[in-house]
C-alpha positions as CSV (number, residue, x, y, z in Angstrom):
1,X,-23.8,-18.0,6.8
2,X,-20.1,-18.5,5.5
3,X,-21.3,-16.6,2.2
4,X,-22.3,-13.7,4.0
5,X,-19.1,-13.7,6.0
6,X,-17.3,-14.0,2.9
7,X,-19.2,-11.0,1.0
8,X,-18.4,-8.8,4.4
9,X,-14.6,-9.8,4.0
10,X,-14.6,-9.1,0.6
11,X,-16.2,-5.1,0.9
12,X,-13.6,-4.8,3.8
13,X,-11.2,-5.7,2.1
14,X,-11.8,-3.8,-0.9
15,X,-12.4,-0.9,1.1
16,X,-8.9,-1.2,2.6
17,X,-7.2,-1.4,-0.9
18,X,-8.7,1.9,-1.5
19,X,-7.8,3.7,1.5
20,X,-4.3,2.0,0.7
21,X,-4.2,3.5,-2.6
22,X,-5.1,6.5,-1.6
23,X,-2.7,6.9,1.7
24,X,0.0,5.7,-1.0
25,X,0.0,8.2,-3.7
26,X,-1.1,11.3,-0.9
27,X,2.1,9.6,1.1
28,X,4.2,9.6,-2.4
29,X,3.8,12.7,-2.7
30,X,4.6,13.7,0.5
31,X,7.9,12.1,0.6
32,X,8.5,13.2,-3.0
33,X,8.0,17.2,-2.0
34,X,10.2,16.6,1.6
35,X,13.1,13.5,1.2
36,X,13.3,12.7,-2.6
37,X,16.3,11.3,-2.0
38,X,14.2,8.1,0.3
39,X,12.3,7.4,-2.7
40,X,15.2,8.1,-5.6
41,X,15.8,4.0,-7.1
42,X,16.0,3.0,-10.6
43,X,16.2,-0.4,-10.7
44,X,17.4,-2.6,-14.2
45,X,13.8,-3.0,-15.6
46,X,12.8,0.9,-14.4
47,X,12.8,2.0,-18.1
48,X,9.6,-0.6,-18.8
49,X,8.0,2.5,-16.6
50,X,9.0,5.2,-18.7
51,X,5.2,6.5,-19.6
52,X,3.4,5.5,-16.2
53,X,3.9,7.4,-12.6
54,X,6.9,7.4,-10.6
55,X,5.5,6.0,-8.0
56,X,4.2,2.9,-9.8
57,X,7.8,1.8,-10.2
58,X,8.1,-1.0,-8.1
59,X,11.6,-0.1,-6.9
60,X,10.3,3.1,-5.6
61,X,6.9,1.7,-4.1
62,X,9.2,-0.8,-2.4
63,X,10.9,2.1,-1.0
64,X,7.4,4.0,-0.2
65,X,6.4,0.7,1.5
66,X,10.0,0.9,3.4
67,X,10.2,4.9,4.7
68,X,6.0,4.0,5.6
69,X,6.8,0.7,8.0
70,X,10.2,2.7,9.3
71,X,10.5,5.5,12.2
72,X,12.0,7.6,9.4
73,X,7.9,9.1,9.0
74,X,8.7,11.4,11.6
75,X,11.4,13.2,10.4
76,X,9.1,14.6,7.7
77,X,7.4,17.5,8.5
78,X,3.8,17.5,7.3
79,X,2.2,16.2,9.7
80,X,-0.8,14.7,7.6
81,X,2.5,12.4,6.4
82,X,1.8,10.3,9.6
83,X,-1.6,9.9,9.4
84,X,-0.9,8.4,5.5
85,X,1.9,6.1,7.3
86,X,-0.7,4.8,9.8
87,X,-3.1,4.1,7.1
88,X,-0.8,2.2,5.1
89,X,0.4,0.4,8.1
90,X,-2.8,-0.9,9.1
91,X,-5.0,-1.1,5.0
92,X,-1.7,-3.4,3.5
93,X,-1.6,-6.4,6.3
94,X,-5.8,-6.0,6.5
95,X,-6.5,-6.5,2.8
96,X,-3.9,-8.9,2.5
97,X,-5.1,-11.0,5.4
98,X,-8.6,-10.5,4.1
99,X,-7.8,-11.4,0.5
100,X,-5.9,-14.6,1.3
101,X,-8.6,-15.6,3.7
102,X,-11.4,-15.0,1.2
103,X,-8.9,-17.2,-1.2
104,X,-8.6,-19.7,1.5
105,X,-12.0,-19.9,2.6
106,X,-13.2,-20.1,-1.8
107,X,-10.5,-23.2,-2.4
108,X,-11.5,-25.1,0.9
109,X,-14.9,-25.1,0.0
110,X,-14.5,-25.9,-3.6
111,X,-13.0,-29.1,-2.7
């Protein structure tokens, strides 16, 4: 019974990162187009991200994360930008919940 629980978990939670991944780079690029200036940090080790997406930065996912969790969403003016927000709101805590449960759940029973 708990291995079926745990295989449940585990699709809903991998289901949630992908919604989150997608609400994150359709939300990047929302914010990027609108407010660039919200989402504008280098940070010391930025230039280790040279070759790879802005928005995989850490600084400026941080920042993402930030302008996603804030009332700042609705100053932006596509309104799909909210929807994205809501979706990051709700997949992040979800799959991390789930994943650390799942973790949990695999170390308690191992021992």
């Amino acid at each position: 019974m708990i291995e079926i629980a745990i295989r449940v978990a585990f699709g809903v939670a991998f289901l949630a990162t992908l919604v989150y991944q997608f609400a994150f780079f359709k939300f990047y690029r929302i914010v990027k187009a609108e407010r660039v200036d919200w989402i504008s940090r280098r940070g010391s080790l930025s230039f280790m991200y040279a070759g790879l997406p802005r928005a995989l930065d850490p600084n400026v996912g941080i920042a993402l994360l930030g302008v996603a969790f804030s009332s700042r969403v609705s100053q932006l003016r596509t309104h799909s930008a909210r929807t994205y927000a809501f979706y990051i709101r709700v997949c992040l805590p979800l799959g991390l919940l789930l994943y650390l449960g799942i973790s949990a759940v695999q170390i308690l029973g191992a021992a």
